[in-house]
N, C-alpha and C positions, 0 to 999 in steps of 0.2 A: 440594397439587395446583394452586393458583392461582401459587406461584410458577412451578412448570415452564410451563405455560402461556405465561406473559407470556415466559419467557426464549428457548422456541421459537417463539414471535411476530417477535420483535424480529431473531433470530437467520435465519430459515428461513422468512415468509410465515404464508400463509393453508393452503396446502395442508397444510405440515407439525402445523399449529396439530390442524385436523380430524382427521389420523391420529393421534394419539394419544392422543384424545379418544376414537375408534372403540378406540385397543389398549386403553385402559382400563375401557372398555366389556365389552370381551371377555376381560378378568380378572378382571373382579367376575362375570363370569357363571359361568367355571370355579370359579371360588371358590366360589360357591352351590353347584355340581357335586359339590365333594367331600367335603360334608356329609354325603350320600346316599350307599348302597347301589349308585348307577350313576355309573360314571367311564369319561370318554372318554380312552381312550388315543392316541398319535400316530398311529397309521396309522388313527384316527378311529371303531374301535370302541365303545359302548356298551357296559361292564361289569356284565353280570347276576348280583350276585351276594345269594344270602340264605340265612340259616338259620332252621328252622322246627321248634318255638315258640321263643320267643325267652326262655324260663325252664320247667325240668321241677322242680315238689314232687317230691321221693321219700322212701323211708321211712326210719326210721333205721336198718333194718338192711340187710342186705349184696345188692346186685341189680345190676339195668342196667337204662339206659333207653336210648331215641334219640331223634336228630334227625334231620331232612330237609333237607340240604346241594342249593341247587338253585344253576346257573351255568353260562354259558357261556367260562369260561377255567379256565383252570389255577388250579388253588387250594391251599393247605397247611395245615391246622388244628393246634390246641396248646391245651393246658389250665394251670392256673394252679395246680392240686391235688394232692397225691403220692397223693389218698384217689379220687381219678378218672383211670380209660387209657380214652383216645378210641380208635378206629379206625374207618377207616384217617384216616391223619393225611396224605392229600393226594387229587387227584382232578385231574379236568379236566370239559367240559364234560359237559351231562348234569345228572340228578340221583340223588344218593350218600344211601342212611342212613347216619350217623354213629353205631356202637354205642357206649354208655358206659358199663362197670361200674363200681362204685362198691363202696367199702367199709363194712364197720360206724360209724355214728358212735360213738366211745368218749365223747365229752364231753359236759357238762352243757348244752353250748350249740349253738343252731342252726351252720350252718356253709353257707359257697358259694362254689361254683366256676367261674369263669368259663372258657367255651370262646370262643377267637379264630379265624375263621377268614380267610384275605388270598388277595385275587387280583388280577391286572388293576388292580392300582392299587385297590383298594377294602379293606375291614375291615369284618368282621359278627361281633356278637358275641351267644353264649348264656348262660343261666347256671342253674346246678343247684343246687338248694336242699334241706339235708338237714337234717332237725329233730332237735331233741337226741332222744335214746334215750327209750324208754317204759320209766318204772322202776316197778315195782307193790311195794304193802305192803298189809298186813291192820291193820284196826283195830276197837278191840272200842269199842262206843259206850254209855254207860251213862245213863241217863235218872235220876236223883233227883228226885223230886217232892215238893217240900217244904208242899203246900196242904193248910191244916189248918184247923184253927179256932182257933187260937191266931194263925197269920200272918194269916188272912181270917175275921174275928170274924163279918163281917155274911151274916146267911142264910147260913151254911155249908151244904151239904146231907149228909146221914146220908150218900148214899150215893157221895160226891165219887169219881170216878176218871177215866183218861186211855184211850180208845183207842188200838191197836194201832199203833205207830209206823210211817211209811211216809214215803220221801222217796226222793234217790238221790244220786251222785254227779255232777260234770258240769263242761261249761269256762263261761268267762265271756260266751259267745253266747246263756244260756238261763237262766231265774229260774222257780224250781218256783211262785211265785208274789211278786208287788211290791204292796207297801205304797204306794194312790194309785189302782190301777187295779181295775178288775173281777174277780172270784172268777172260778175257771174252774167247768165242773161237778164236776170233781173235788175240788177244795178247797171246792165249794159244801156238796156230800155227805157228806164230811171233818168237814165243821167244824160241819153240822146232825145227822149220822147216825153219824160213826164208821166209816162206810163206807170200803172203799180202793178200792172203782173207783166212777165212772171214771178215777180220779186215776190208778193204775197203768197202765191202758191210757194216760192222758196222757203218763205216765213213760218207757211204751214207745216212745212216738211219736219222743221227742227221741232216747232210745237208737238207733232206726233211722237219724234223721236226724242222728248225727253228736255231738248238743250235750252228749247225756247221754251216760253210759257203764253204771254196774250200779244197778239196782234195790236199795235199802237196804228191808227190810219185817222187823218183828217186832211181839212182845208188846207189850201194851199194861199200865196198872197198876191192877187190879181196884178197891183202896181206898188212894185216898191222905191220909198220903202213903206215899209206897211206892217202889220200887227196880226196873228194868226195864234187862235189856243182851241185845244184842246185837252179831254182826261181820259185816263187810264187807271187800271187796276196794275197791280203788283203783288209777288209772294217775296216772303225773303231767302226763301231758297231759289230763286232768281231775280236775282238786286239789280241786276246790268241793264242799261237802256240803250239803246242805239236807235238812232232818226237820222233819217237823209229824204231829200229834195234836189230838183235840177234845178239850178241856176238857170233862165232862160230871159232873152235868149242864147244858146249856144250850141257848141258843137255834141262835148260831151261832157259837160263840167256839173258840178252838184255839190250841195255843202254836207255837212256833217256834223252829228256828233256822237262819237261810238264808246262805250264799254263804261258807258257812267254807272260807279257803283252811289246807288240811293239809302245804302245802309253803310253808317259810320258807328265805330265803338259800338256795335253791337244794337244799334237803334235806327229807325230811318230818320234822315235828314228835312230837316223844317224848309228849308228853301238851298235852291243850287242852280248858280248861274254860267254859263257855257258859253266861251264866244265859237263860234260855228267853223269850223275846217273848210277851205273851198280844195275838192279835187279833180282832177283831170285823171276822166275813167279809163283810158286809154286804148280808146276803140275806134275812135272818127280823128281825123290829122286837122282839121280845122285850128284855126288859131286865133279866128275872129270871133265876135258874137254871132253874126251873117254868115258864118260860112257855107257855102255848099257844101250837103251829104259828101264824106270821103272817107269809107271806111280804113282802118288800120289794120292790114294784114301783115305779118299778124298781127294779134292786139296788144299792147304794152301794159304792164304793169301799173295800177293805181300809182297817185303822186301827186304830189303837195302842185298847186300852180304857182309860180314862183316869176311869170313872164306877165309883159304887159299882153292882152288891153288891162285887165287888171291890175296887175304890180304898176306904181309909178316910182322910179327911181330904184328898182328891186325891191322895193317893198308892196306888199301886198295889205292895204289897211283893213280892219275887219270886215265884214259883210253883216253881223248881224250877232246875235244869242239868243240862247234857247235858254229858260227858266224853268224850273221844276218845283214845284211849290206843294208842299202835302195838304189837302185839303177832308181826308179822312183817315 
């Protein structure tokens, strides 16, 4: 820029020098202009043009959705997808819904498609968003419980057994419970009483709100060690299982096993086997199996049990695994 300058200086004055300094002025400004959604045309129009939302989720199977085409010129829209038909694919001023059907998504993976629309010297663009397909399978879930008094020699109790298993399906926005943080009521109850609400009710909350999907609830194991199955449904846009049971007898303790994804490489898994977490909910101070009721005020943080009567030698041997087997 500095040489043009100096060569219409030398060449042309002062006057020449300042108009060009104004034209360049006045192309960095149109430049800024055509960023934007509004473009001035020559006979000095402002171009109003836009589409609204500027992205539609939809589901993976077969529908239509729309958009709201609003502009005062002439315009022509066009899609980028053979799996989406716009209409109408043109318009003038005014404001136009744009309908868009859309087809099945077949594939394992999300998919999107961009709608264009131009006028007036301008471009706005939408874009439609379809999730891969919801694939469902059955899976039988089987609990072994291997705590005896051979595996856990110290104070074993005569009458060791596991309440009724309860947990559920779910995506990775939600945790039936985290290792670190505070017991909810329903794992408080769970894990002191055997109790399944208000955990279920807990269960249901997430199912409403999206995170969770189906309720996993059965048998529990009267004398362990002992054997306990049941099935469940599954989507794969919520692959996660989590199950828990109280350990009893005891203060507050319960085994686990949380955030198991059932879909690998893009497929669900034939069989997957789990040896079980024992945690201490951290609500009751007991340290026995027998202990008397003694609530924990406040209540501590979920946590691995890592102490006898359990542990012998600071080790804790297993308690038991949970199997997952697809049987549809």
């Amino acid at each position: 820029m500095n040489y043009i300058y100096l060569q219409v200086q030398m060449i042309n004055g002062e006057f020449l020098k300042m108009k060009v300094i104004s034209l360049a002025l006045i192309f960095l400004v149109l430049l800024g202009c055509s960023k934007n959604e509004n473009t001035i045309t020559q006979s000095g129009q402002v171009t109003d043009l836009t589409i609204s939302p500027d992205n539609r989720n939809i589901g993976s199977n077969a529908g239509s959705t729309t958009f709201t085409i609003t502009s005062n010129v002439n315009w022509s829209a066009s899609d980028n997808a053979s799996w989406l038909n716009i209409t109408p694919t043109g318009g003038g001023s005014g404001t136009t819904t744009l309908t868009a059907p859309y087809s099945a998504n077949p594939n394992a993976s999300q998919r999107v498609a961009t709608i264009t629309v131009t006028g007036g010297g301008s471009t706005v663009t939408a874009t439609v968003t379809q999730p891969e397909p919801e694939l469902n399978a059955r899976y039988k879930l089987t609990f072994n419980a291997t705590w005896s008094a051979q595996t856990h020699p110290n104070e074993f109790p005569a009458s060791a057994h596991f309440s009724g298993l309860i947990g559920m399906t779910h995506n990775e926005n939600i945790m039936l419970f985290s290792k670190g943080e505070i017991a909810s009521d329903g794992i408080k109850n769970m894990a002191e009483t055997g109790g399944k609400n208000p955990l279920e009710s807990e269960i249901q909350s997430f199912i409403s709100n999206g995170t969770g999907s189906n309720l996993i609830s059965g048998g529990g194991i009267n004398s362990s060690p002992g054997e306990v199955s049941l099935e469940f449904n599954i989507v794969s846009t919520h692959s996660l299982v989590s199950v828990v049971s109280m350990l009893a007898p005891s203060p507050d303790w319960f085994i686990a096993v949380s955030n198991i994804n059932l879909v690998e490489n893009n497929d669900w898994v034939t069989s997957k086997t789990i040896t079980v977490d024992i945690y201490d909910s951290g609500t009751d101070n007991g340290s026995t199996f027998r202990s008397p009721d003694e609530p924990t005020l406040p209540p501590l943080p979920i946590d691995n049990i890592t102490t006898p009567p359990l542990a012998v030698n600071n080790v804790v041997a297993p308690l038991g695994s949970i199997t997952f087997t697809k049987i549809d």
